[in-house]
KOLBAMI-924439 format. One line per field, with one value per residue (C-alpha): residue number from 1; residue in one letter; chain; x, y, z. Coordinates in steps of 0.25 Angstrom, whole numbers, plus 5000, padded with zeros to 4 digits. Each point is the difference from the previous one (the first is absolute). Layout:
n: NUM, ...
res: A, ...
chain: A, ...
c1: X, ...
c2: Y, ...
c3: Z, ...
This chain:
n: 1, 2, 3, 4, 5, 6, 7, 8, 9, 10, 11, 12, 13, 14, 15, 16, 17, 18, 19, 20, 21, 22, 23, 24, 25, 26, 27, 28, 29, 30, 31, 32, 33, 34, 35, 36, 37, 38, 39, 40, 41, 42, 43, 44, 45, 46, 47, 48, 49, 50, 51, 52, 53, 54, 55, 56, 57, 58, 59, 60, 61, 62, 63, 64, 65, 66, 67, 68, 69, 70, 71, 72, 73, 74, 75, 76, 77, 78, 79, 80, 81, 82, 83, 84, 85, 86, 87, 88, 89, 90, 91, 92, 93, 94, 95, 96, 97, 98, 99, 100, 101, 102, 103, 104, 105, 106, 107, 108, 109, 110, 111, 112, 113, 114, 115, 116, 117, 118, 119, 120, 121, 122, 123, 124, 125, 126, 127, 128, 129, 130, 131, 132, 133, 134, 135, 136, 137, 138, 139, 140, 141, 142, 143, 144, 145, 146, 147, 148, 149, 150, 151, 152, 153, 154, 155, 156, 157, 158, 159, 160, 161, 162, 163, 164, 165, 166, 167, 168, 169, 170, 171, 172, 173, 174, 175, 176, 177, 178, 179, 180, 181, 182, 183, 184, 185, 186, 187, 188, 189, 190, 191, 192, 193, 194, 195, 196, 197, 198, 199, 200, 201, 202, 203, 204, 205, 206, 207, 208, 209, 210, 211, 212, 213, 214, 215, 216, 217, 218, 219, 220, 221, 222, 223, 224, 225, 226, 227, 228, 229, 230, 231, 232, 233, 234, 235, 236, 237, 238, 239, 240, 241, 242, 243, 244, 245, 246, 247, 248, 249, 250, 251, 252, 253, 254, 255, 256, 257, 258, 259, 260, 261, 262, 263, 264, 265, 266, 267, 268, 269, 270, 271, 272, 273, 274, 275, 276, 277, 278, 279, 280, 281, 282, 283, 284, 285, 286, 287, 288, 289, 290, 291, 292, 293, 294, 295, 296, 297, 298, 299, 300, 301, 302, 303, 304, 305, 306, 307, 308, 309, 310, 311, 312, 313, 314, 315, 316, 317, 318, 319, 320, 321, 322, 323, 324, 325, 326, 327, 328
res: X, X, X, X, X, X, X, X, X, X, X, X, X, X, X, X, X, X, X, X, X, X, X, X, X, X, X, X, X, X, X, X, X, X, X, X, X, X, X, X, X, X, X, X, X, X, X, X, X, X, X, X, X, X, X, X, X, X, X, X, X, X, X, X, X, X, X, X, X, X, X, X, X, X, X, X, X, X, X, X, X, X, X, X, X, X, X, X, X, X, X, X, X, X, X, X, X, X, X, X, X, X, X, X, X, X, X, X, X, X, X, X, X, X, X, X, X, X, X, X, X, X, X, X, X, X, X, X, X, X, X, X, X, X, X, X, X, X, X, X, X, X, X, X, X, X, X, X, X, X, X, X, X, X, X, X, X, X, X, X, X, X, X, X, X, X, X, X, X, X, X, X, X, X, X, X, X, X, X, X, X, X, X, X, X, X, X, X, X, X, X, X, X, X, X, X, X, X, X, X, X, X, X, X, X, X, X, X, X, X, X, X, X, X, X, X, X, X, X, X, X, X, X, X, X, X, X, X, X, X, X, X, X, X, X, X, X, X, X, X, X, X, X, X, X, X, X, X, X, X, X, X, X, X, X, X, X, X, X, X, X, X, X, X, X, X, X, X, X, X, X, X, X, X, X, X, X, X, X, X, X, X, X, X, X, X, X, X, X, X, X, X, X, X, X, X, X, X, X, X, X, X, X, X, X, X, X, X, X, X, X, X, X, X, X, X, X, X, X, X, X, X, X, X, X, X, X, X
chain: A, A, A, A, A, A, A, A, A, A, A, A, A, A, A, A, A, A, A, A, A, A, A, A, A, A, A, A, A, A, A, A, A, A, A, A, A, A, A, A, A, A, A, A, A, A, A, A, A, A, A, A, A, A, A, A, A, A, A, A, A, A, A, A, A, A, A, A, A, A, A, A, A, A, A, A, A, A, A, A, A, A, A, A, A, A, A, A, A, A, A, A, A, A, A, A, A, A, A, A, A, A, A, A, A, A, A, A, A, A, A, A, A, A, A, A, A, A, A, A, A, A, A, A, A, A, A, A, A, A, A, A, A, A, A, A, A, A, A, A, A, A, A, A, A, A, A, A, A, A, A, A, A, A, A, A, A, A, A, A, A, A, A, A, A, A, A, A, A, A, A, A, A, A, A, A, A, A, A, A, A, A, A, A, A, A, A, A, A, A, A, A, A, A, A, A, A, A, A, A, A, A, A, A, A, A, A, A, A, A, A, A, A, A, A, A, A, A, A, A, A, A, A, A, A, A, A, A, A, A, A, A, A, A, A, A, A, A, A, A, A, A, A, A, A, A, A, A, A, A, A, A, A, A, A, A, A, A, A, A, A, A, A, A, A, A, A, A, A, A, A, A, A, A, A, A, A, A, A, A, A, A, A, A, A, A, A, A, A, A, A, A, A, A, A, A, A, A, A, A, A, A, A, A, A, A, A, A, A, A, A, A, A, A, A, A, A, A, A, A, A, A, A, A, A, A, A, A
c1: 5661, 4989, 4996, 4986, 4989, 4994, 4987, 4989, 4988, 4991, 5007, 4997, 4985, 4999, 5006, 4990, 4987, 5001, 5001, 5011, 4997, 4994, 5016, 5006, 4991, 5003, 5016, 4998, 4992, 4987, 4985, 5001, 5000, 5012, 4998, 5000, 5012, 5007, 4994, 5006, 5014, 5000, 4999, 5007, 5012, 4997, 5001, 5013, 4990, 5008, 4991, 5011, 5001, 5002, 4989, 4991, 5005, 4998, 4986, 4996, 5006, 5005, 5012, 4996, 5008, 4996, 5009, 5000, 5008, 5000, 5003, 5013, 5005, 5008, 4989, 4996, 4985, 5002, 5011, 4989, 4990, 5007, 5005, 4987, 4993, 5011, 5000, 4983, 5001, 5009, 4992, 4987, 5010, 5004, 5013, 5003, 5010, 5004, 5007, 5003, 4998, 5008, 4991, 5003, 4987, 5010, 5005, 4985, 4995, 5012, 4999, 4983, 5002, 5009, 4989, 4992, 5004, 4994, 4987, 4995, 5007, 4999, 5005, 5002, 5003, 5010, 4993, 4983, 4997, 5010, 4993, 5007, 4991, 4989, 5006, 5007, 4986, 4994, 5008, 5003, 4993, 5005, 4997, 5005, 5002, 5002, 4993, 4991, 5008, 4993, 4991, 5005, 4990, 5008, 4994, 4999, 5004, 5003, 5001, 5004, 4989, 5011, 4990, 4995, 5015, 5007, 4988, 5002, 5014, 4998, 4990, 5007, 5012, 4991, 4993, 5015, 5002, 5009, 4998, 5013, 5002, 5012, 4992, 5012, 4994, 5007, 4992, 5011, 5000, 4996, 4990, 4985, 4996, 4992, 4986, 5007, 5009, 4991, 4990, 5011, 4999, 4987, 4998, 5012, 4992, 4985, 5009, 5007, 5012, 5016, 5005, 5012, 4999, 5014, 5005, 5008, 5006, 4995, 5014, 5005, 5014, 4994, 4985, 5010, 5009, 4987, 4993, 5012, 5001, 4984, 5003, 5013, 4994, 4996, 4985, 4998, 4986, 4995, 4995, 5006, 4988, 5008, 4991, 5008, 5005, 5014, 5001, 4996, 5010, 5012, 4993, 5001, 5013, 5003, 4993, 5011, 5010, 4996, 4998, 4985, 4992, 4986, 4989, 5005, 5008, 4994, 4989, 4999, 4989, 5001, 4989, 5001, 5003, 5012, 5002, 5013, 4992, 4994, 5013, 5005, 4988, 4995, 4986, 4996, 4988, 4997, 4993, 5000, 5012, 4996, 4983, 5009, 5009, 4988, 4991, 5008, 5006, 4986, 4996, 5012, 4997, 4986, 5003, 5012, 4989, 4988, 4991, 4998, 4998, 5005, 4997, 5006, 5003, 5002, 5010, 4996, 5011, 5001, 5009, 5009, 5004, 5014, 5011, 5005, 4991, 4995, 4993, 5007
c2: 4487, 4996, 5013, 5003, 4996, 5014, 5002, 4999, 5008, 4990, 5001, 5016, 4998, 4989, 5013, 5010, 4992, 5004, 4992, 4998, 5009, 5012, 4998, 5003, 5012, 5007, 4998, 5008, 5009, 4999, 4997, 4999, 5010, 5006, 4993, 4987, 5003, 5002, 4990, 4991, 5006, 5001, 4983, 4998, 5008, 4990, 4989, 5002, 4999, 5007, 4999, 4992, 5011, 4992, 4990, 5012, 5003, 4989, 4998, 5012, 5006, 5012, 5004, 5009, 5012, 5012, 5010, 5014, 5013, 5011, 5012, 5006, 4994, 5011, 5005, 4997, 4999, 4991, 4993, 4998, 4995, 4990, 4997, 4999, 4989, 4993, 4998, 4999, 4988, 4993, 5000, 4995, 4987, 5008, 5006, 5013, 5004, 5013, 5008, 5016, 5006, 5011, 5011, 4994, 4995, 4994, 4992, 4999, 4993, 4991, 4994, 4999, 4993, 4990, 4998, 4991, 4988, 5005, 4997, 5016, 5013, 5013, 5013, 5014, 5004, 5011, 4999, 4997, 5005, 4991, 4989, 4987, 5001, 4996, 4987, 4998, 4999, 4992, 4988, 5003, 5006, 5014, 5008, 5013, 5011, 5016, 5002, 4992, 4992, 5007, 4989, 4989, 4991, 4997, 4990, 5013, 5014, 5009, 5012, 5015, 5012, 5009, 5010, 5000, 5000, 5009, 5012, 4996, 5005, 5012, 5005, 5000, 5005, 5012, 5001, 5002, 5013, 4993, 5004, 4995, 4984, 4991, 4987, 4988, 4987, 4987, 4998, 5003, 5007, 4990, 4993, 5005, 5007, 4994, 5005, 5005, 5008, 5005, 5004, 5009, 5008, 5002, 5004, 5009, 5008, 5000, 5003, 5013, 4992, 5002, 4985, 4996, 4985, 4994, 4985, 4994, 4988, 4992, 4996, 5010, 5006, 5003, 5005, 5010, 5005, 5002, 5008, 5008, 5005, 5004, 5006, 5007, 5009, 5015, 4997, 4988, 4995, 5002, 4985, 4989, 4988, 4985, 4988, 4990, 5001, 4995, 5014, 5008, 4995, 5006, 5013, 5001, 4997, 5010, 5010, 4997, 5001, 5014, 5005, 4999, 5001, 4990, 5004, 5016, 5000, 4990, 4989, 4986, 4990, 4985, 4989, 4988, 5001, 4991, 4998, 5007, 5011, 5001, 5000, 5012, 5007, 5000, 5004, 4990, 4993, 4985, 4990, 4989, 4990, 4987, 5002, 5000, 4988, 4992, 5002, 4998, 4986, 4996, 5005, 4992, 4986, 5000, 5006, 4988, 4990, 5005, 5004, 5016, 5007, 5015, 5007, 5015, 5004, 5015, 5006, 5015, 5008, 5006, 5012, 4999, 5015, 5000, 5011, 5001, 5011, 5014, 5010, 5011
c3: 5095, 4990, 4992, 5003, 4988, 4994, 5004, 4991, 4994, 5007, 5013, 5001, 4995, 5011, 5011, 4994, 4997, 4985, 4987, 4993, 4991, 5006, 5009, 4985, 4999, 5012, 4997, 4986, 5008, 4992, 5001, 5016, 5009, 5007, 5013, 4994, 4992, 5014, 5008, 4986, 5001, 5016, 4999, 4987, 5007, 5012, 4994, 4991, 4985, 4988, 4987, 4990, 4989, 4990, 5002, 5001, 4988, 4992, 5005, 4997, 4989, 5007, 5006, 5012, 4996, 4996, 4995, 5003, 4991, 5007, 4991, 5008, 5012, 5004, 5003, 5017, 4998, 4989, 5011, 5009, 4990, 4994, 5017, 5003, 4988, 5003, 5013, 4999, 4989, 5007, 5012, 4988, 4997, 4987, 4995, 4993, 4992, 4999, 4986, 5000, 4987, 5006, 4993, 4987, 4990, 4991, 5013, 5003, 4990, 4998, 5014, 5000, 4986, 5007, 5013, 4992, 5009, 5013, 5005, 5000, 5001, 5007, 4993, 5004, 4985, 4994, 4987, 5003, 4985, 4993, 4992, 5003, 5013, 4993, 4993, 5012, 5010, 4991, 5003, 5015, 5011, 5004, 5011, 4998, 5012, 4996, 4986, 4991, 4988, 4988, 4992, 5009, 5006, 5014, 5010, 5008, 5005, 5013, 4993, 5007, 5001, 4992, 4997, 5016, 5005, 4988, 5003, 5017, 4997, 4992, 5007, 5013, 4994, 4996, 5014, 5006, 4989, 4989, 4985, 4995, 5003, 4992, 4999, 4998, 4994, 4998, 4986, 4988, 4989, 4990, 5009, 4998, 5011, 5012, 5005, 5012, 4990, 4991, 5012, 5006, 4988, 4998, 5015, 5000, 4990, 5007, 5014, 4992, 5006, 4991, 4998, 4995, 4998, 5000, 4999, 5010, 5004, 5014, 5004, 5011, 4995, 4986, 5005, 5010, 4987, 4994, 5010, 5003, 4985, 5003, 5013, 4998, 4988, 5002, 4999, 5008, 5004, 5014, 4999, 4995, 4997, 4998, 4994, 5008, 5015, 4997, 4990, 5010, 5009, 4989, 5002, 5015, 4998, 4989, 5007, 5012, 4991, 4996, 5012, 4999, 5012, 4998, 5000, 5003, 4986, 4992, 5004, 4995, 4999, 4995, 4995, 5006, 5015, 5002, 5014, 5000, 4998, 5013, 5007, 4990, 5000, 4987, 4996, 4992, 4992, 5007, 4991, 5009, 4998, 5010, 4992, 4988, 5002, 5005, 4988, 4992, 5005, 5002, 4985, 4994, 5008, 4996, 4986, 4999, 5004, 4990, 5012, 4995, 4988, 4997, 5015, 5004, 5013, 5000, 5012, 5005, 5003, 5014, 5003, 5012, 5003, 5007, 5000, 4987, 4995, 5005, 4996, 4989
């Protein structure tokens, strides 16, 4: 049976009454609107038309992929991120490719330095104050999601409202009757602190609230040895606040472990509103994941193809008020 010839750019301008050219716009998913970019792929999928990668290449200049370091993927909101621009520029005729610095800077910086070949890249930092950043967005567009690179110039950035979300939390905290609270961050030691670190602190203090900030991991096993050490002493805290979902997730099961009854005993609040947490019922902080993975895939495309300069999207935070904390 003669295999059938690959249909041509041509061929799906002819089915959609465009030109050529504005057909290889709405296949990168830029400068045309969303319809046409689905009336494009609705007949290009119709029509059996796969753009030749390398030809795109060579004509123009660029690889059609973008890379994407994540700061820890054992973490399951940074999962679902890195799940969801994936899957989005693939659906934009691009590509990603996705490295885990597993929460390391050193890690970090190695595999950002080593991403100078793709056409843009999208970063949820561990390290936003380390200075290679700067160098680095100077010779490749960088979108970065979370918290601004310090002295970089990215292409551009959908930072979080930590100030909003961070005082949000407390104050709710407070409003529930809680005065001591153990606050368990993924940041290390030898890691400047983020806003949303710093911020706790300082609205600790004008909340008259008793912290104890301690590090800990975002894989499961170690985050539930950590919170049962913090759970298991004689002065525990009646609320336990976790800077990641997947952290919070240890402490539900260290407070199971210890007999711990939640909220009644202790209560716990995560930061990014996995979707797991619904099912568990964990009172969490939502910024917005599908607003996030759409921004920042549309920001990288047109920051890859030279069509923005420097543009920030802040996310709000919302609070999703489940079962997982009650009043003192």
């Amino acid at each position: 049976m003669p295999q059938r010839k690959r249909a041509t750019i041509r061929e799906v301008a002819k089915a959609t009454g465009l030109s050529p050219a504005a057909v290889s716009y709405a296949l990168r998913g830029m400068q045309v609107s969303e319809e046409t970019q689905r009336r494009v792929r609705r007949a290009a999928a119709e029509l059996g038309y796969e753009a030749d990668p390398i030809a795109r290449a060579l004509a123009s200049g660029r690889t059609g992929m973008i890379g994407v370091l994540c700061g820890s993927l054992e973490d399951l909101w940074q999962q679902s991120l890195a799940v969801g621009i994936g899957r989005t520029l693939r659906e934009k005729d691009h590509y990603a490719l996705i490295l885990d610095a597993a929460g390391d800077p050193d890690r970090e910086s190695t595999l950002a330095r080593q991403l100078r070949g793709v056409d843009g890249l999208i970063v949820q930092p561990v390290d936003p104050a380390a200075a290679f950043w700067a160098q680095l967005a100077d010779s490749l567009p960088i979108v970065v999601i979370g918290d601004a690179l310090k002295d970089a110039r990215t292409a551009a950035e959908v930072v979080f409202d930590n100030h909003s979300g961070v005082t949000m939390s407390l104050e709710y905290l407070r409003a529930m009757g809680h005065r001591r609270v153990a606050v368990l961050t993924p940041t290390r030691a030898g890691t400047p602190d983020r806003p949303a670190d710093r911020h706790v602190t300082d609205e600790a203090q004008r909340l008259g609230l008793e912290i104890e900030v301690v590090t800990c991991p975002q894989g499961l096993a170690p985050a539930t040895e950590v919170a049962r050490a913090i759970l298991g002493g004689q002065d525990r805290p009646t609320a336990v606040f976790c800077f990641s979902d997947s952290i919070a997730y240890g402490v539900l099961m260290a407070a199971n472990a210890l007999d711990l009854h939640v909220p009644r005993d202790v209560s716990v609040m995560g930061y990014d509103d996995h979707p797991m947490s619904e099912l568990l019922g964990l009172t969490s902080v939502n910024w917005n994941l599908d607003g996030i993975v759409q921004a920042a895939v549309r920001l990288v495309i047109a920051a890859a193809d030279g069509t923005i300069r420097r543009r920030r999207i802040t996310q709000e935070p919302f609070l999703r008020d489940r079962t997982s904390v009650g009043a003192v």
